[in-house]
N, CA, C and O atoms as a DFTB+ gen file, in Angstrom:
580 C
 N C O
     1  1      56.754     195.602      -8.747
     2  2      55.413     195.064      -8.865
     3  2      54.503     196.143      -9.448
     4  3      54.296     197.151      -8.774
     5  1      53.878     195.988     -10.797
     6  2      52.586     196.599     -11.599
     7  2      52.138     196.796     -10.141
     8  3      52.513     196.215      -9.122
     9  1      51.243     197.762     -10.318
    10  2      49.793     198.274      -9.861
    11  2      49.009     197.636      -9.721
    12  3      48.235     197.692      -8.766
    13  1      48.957     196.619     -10.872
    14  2      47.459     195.880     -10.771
    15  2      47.674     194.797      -9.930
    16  3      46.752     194.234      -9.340
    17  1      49.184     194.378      -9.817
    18  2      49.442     193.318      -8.624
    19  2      48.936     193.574      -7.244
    20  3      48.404     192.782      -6.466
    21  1      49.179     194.707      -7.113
    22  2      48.621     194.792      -5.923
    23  2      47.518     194.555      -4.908
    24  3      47.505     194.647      -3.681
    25  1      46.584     194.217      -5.812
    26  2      45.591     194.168      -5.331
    27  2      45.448     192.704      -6.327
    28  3      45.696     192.471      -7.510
    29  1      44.698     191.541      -4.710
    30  2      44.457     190.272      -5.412
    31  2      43.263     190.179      -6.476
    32  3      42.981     191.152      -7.175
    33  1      42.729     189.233      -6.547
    34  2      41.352     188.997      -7.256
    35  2      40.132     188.975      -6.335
    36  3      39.004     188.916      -6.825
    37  1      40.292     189.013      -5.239
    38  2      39.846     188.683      -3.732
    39  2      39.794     189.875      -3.450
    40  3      38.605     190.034      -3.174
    41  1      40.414     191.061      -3.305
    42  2      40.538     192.404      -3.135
    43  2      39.368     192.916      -4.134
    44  3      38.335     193.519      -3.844
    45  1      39.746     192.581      -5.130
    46  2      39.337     193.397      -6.565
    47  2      37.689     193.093      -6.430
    48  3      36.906     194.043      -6.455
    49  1      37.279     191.915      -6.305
    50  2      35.879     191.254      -5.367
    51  2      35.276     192.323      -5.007
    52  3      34.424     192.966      -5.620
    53  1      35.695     192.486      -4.083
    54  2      35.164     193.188      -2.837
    55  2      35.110     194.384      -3.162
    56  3      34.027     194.937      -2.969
    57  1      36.415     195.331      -3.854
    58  2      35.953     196.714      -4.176
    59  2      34.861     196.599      -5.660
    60  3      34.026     197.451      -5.963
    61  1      34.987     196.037      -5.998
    62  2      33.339     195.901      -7.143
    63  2      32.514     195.550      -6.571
    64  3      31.384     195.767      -7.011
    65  1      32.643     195.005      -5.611
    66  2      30.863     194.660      -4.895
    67  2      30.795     195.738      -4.013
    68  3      29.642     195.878      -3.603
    69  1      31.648     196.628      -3.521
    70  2      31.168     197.546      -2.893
    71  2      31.203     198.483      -3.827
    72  3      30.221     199.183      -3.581
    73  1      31.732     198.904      -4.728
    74  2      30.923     199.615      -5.697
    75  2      29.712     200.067      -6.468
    76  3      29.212     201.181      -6.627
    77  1      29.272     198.414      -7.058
    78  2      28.142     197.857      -7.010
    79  2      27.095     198.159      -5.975
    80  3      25.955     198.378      -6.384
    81  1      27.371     198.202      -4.514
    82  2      26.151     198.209      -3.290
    83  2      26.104     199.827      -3.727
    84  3      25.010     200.132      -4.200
    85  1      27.086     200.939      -3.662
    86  2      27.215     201.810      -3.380
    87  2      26.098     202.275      -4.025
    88  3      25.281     203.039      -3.510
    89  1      26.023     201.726      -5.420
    90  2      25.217     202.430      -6.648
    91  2      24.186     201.938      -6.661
    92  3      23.423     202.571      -7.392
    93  1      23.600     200.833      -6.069
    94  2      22.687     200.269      -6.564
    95  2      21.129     201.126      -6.223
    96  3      20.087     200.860      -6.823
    97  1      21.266     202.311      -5.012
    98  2      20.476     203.027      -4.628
    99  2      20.720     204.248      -4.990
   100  3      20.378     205.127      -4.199
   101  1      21.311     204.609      -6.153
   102  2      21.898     206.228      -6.830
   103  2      22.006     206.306      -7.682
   104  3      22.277     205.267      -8.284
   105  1      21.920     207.276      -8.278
   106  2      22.598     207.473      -9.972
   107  2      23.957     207.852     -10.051
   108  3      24.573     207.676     -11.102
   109  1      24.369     208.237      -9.288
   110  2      26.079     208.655      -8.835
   111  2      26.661     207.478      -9.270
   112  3      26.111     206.376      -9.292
   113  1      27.765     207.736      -9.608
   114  2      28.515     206.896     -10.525
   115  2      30.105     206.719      -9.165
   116  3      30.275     207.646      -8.373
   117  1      30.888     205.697      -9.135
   118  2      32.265     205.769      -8.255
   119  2      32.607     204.908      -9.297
   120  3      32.027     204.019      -9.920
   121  1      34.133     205.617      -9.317
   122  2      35.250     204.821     -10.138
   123  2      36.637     204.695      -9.122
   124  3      36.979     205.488      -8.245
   125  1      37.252     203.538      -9.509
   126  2      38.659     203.427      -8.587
   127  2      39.891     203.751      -9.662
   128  3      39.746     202.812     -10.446
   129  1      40.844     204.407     -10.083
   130  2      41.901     204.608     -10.448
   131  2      42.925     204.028      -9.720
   132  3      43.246     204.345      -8.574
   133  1      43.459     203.128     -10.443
   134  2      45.060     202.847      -9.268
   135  2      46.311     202.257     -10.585
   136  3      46.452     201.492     -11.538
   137  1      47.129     203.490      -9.582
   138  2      48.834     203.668     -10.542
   139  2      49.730     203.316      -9.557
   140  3      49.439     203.061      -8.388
   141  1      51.287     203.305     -10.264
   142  2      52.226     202.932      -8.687
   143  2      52.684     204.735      -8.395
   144  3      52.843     205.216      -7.274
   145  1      52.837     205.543      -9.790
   146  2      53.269     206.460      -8.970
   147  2      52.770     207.749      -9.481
   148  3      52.751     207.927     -10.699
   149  1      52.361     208.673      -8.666
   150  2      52.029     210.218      -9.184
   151  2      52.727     211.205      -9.641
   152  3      52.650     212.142      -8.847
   153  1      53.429     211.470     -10.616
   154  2      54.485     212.371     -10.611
   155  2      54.123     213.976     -10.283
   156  3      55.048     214.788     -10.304
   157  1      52.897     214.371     -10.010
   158  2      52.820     215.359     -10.248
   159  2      51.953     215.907      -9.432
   160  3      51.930     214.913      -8.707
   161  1      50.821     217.008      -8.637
   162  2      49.883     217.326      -7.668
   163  2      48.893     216.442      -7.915
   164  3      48.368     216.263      -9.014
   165  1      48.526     215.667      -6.509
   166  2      47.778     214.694      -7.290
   167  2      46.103     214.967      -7.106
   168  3      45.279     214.093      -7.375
   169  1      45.771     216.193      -6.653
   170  2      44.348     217.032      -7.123
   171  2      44.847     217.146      -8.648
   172  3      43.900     217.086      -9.431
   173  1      46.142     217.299      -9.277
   174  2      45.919     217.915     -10.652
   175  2      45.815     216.283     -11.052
   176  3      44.882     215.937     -11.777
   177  1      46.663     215.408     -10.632
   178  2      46.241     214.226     -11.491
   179  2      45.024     213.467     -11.116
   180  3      44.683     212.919     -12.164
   181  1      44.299     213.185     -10.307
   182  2      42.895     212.945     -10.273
   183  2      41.845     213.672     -10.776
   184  3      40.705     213.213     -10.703
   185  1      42.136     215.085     -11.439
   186  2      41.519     216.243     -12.063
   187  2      41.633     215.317     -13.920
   188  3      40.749     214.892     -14.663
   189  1      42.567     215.335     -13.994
   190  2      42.991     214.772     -15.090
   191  2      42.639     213.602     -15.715
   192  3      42.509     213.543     -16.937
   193  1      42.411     212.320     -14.716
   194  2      41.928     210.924     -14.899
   195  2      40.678     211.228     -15.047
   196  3      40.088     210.806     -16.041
   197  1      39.979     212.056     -14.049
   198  2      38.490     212.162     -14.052
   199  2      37.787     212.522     -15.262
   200  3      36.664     212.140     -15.593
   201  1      38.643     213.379     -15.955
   202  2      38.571     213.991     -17.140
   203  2      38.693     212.819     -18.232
   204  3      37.787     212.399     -18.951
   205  1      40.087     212.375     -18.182
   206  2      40.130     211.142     -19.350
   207  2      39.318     209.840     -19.250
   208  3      39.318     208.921     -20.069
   209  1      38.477     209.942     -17.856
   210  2      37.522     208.268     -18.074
   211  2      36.089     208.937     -18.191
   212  3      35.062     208.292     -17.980
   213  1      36.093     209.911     -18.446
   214  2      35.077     210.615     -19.038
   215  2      34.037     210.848     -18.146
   216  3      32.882     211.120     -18.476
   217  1      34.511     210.725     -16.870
   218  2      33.398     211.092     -15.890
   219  2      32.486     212.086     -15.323
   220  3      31.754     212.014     -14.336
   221  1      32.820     213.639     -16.705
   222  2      31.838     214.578     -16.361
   223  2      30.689     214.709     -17.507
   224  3      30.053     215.684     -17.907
   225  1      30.678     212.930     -17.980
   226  2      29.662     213.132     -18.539
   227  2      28.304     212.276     -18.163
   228  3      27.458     212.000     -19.015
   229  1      28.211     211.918     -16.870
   230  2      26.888     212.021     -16.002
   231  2      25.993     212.589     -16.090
   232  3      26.216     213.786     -16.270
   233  1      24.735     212.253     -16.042
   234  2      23.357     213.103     -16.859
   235  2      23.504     214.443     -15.314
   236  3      23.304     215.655     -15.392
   237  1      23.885     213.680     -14.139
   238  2      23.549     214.979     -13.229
   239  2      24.611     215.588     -12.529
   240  3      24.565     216.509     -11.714
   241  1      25.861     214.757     -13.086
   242  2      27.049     215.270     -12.620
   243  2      27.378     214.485     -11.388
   244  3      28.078     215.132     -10.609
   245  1      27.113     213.429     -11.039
   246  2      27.440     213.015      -9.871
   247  2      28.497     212.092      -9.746
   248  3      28.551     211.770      -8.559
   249  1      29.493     211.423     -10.501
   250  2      30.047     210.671     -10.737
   251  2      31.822     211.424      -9.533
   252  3      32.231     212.582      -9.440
   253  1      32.329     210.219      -8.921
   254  2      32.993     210.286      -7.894
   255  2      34.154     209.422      -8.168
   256  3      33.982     208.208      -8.053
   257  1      35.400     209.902      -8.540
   258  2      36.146     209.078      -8.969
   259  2      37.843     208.926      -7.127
   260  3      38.335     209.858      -6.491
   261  1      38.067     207.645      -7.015
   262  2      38.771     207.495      -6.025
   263  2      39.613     207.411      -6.545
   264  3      39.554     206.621      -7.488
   265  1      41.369     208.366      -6.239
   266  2      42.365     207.874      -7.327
   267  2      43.408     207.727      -6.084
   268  3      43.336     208.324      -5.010
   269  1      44.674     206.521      -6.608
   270  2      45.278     205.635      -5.245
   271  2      46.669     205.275      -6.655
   272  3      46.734     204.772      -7.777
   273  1      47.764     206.077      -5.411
   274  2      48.791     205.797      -6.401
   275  2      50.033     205.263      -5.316
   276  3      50.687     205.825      -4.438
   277  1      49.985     203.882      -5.870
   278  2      50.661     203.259      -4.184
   279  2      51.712     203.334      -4.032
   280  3      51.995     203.284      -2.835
   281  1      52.799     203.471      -4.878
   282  2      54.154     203.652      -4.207
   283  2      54.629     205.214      -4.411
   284  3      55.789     205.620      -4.469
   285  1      53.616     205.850      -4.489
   286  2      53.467     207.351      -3.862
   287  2      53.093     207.912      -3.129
   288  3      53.276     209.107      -2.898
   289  1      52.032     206.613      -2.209
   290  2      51.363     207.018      -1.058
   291  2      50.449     208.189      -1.087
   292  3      50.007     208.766      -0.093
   293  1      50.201     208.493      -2.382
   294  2      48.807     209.220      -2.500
   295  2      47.941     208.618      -2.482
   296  3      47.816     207.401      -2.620
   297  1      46.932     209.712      -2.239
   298  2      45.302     209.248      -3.014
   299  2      44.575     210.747      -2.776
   300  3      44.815     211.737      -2.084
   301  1      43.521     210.334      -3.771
   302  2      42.973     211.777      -3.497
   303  2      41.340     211.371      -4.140
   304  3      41.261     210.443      -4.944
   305  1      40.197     212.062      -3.761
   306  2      38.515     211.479      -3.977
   307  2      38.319     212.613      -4.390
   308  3      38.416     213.640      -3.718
   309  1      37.927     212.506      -5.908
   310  2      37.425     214.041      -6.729
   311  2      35.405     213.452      -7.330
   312  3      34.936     212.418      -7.806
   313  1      34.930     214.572      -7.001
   314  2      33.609     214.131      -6.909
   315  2      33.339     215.296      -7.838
   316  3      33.856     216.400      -7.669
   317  1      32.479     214.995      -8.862
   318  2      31.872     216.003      -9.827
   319  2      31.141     217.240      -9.366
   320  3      30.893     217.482      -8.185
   321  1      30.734     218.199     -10.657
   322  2      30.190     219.524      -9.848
   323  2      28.867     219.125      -9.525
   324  3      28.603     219.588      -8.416
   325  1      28.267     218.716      -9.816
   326  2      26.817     218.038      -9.072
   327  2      26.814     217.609      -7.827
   328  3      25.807     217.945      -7.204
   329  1      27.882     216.748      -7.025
   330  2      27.531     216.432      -5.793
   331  2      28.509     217.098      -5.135
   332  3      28.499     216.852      -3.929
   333  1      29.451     217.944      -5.531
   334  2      30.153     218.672      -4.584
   335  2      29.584     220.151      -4.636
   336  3      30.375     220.984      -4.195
   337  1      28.401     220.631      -5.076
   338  2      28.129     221.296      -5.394
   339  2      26.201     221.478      -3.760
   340  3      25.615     222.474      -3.336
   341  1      26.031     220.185      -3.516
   342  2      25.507     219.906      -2.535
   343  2      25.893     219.641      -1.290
   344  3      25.468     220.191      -0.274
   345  1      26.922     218.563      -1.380
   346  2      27.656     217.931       0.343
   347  2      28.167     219.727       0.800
   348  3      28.153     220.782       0.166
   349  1      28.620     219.314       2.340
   350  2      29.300     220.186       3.199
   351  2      30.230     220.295       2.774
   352  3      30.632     219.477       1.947
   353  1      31.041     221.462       3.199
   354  2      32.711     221.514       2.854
   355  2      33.361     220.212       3.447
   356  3      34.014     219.461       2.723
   357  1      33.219     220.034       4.409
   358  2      33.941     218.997       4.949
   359  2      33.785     217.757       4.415
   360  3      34.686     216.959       4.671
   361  1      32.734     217.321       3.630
   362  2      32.279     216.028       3.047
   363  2      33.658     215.201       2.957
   364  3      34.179     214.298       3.612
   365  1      33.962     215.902       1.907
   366  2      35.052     214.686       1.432
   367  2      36.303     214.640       2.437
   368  3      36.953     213.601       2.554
   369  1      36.648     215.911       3.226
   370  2      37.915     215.175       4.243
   371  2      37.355     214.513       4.978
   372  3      38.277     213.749       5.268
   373  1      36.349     214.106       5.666
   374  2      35.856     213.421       6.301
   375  2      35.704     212.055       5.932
   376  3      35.386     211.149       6.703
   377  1      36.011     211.921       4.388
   378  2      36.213     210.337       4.232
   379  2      37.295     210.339       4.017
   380  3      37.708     209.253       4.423
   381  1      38.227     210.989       3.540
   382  2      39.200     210.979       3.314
   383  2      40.117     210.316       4.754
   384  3      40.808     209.305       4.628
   385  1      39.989     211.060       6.092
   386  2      40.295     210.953       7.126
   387  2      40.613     209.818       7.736
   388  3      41.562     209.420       8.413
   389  1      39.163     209.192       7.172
   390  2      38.680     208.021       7.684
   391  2      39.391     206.892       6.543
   392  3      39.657     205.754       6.930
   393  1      39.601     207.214       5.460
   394  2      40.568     206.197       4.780
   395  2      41.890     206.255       5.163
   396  3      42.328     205.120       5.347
   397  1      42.846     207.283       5.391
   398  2      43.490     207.205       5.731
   399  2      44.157     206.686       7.099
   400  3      45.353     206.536       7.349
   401  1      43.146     206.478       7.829
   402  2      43.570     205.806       9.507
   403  2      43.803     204.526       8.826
   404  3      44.878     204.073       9.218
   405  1      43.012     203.452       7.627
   406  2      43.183     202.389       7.431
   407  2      44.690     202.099       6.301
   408  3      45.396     201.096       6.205
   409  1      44.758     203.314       5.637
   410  2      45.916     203.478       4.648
   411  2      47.201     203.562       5.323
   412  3      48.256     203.145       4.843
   413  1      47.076     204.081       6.382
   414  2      48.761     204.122       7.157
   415  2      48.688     202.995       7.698
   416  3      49.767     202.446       7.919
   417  1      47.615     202.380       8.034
   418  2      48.239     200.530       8.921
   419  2      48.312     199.500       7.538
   420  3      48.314     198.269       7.543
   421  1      48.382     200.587       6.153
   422  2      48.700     199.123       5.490
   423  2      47.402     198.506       4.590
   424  3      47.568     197.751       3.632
   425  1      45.820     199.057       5.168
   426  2      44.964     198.287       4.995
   427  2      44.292     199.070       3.784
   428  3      43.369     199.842       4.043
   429  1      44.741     198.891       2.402
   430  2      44.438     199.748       1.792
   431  2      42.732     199.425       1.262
   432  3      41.810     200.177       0.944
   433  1      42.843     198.203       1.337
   434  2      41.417     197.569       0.597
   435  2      40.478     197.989       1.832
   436  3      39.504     198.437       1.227
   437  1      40.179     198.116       3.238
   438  2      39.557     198.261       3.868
   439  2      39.639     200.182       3.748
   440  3      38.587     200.819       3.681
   441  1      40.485     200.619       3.741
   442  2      40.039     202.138       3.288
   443  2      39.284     202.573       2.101
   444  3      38.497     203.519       2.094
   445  1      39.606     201.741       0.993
   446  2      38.852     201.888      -0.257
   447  2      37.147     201.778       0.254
   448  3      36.313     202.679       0.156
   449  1      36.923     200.299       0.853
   450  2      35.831     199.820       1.189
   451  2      34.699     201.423       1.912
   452  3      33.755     202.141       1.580
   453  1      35.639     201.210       3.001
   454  2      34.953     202.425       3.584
   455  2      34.505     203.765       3.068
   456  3      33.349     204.116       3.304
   457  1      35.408     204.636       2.306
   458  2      35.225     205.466       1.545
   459  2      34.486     205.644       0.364
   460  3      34.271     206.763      -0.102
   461  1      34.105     204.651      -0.121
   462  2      33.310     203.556      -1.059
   463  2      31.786     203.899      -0.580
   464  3      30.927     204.607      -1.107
   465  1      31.780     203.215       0.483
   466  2      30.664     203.038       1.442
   467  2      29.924     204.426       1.679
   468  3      28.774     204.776       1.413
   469  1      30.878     205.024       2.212
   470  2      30.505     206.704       3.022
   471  2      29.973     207.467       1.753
   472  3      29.088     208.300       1.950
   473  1      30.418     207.268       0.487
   474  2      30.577     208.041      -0.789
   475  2      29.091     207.563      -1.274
   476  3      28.280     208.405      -1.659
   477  1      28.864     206.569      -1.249
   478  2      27.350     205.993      -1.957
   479  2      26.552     206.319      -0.772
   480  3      25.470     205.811      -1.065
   481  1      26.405     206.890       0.468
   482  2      25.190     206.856       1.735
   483  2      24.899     208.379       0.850
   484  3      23.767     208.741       0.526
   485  1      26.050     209.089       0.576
   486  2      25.629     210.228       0.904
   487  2      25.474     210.843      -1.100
   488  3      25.589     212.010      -1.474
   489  1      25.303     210.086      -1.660
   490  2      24.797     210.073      -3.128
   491  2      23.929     209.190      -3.031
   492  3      23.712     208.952      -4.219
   493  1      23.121     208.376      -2.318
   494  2      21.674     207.527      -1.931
   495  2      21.087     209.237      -1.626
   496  3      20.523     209.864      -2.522
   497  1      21.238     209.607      -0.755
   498  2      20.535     210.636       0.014
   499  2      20.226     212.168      -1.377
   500  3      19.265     212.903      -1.602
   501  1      21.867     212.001      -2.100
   502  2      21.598     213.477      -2.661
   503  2      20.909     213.417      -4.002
   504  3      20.371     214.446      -4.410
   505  1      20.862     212.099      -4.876
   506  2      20.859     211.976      -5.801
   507  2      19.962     210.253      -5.633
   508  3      20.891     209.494      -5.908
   509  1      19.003     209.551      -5.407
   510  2      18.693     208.593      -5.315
   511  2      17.843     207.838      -6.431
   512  3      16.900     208.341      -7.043
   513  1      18.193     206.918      -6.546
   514  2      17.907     205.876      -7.616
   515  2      16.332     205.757      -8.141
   516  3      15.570     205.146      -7.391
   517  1      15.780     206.310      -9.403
   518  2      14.866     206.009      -9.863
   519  2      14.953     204.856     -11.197
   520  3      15.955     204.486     -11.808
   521  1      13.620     204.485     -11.371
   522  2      13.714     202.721     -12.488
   523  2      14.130     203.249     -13.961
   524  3      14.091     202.595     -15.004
   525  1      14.596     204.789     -13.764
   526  2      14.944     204.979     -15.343
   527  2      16.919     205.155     -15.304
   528  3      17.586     205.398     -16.310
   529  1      17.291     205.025     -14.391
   530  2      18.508     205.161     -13.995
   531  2      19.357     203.873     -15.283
   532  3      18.911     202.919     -15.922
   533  1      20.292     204.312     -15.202
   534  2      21.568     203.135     -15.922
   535  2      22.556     204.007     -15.506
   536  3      22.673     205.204     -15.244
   537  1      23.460     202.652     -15.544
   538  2      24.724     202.165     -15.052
   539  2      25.359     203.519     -16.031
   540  3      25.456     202.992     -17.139
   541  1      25.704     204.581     -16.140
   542  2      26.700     205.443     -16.996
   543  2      27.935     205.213     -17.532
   544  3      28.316     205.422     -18.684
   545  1      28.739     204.605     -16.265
   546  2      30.200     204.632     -16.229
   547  2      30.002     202.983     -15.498
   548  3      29.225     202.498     -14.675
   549  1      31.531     202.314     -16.566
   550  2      31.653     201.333     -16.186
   551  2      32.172     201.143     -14.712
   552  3      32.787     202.147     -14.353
   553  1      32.105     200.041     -13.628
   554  2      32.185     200.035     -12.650
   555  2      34.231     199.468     -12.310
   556  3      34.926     199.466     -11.294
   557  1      34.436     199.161     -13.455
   558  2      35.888     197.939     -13.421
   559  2      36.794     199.314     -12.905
   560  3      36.830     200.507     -13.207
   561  1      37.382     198.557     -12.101
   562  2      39.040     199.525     -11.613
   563  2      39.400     199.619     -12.841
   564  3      39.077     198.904     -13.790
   565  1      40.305     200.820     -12.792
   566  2      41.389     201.173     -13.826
   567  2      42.791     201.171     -13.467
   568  3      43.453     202.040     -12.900
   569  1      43.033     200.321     -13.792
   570  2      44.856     200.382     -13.279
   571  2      45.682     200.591     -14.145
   572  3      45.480     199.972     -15.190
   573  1      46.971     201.548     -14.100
   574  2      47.930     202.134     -14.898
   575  2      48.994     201.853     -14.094
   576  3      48.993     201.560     -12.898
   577  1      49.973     201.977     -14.915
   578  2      51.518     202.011     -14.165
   579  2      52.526     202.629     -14.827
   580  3      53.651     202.680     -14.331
């Protein structure tokens, strides 16, 4: 089963509308990446995607890309030098953590959701939405296989 099977149309819903909520109070940008498998460190391959969907080109650097490679049972949340350059060290294991309690029972769309969620409170707060803002980066999953 492709990658993109994996996830229904019903799934796919829901992580664009929580994408969508995430941003609608930020200029921070979130993207979802999803492959079936990582061959390689997958900080170097989420380093890499982030790079090829062109996401360090954000006017403030804030753009947050989630990358999920399912029959590798990775994932890994690479956030640009702008907002990792503000959050705590701990920022991102701390969502990370918290996706993963839902990723080992299986529930991958409810970990996305959440991490999703946690990722836009805290780009509302660092980086928040003024009326000259646009959409930078398209919001659509990217799926590879």
């Amino acid at each position: 089963m492709a990658a993109e099977d994996k996830l229904s149309e019903k799934e796919r819903r829901l992580i664009l509308e929580a994408i969508a909520s995430a941003e609608k109070n930020t200029s921070g940008e979130i993207r979802l990446f999803v492959e079936d498998v990582c061959g390689e460190n997958v900080l170097d391959r989420a380093a890499y995607i982030f790079d090829k969907l062109g996401m360090k080109k954000t006017k403030d650097r804030n753009g947050v890309l989630f990358y999920l490679a399912f029959e590798s049972r990775q994932f890994a949340i690479l956030g640009d030098a702008g907002i990792h350059a503000i959050v705590h060290d701990d920022f991102w294991h701390e969502i990370k953590a918290k996706m993963t309690n839902y990723f080992t029972e299986g529930d991958f769309v409810k970990g996305l959701l959440i991490g999703i969620e946690m990722t836009g409170k805290a780009l509302q707060d660092h980086f928040p939405y003024h009326k000259e803002d646009k959409n930078e980066l398209s919001d659509d999953i990217v799926f590879k296989v």
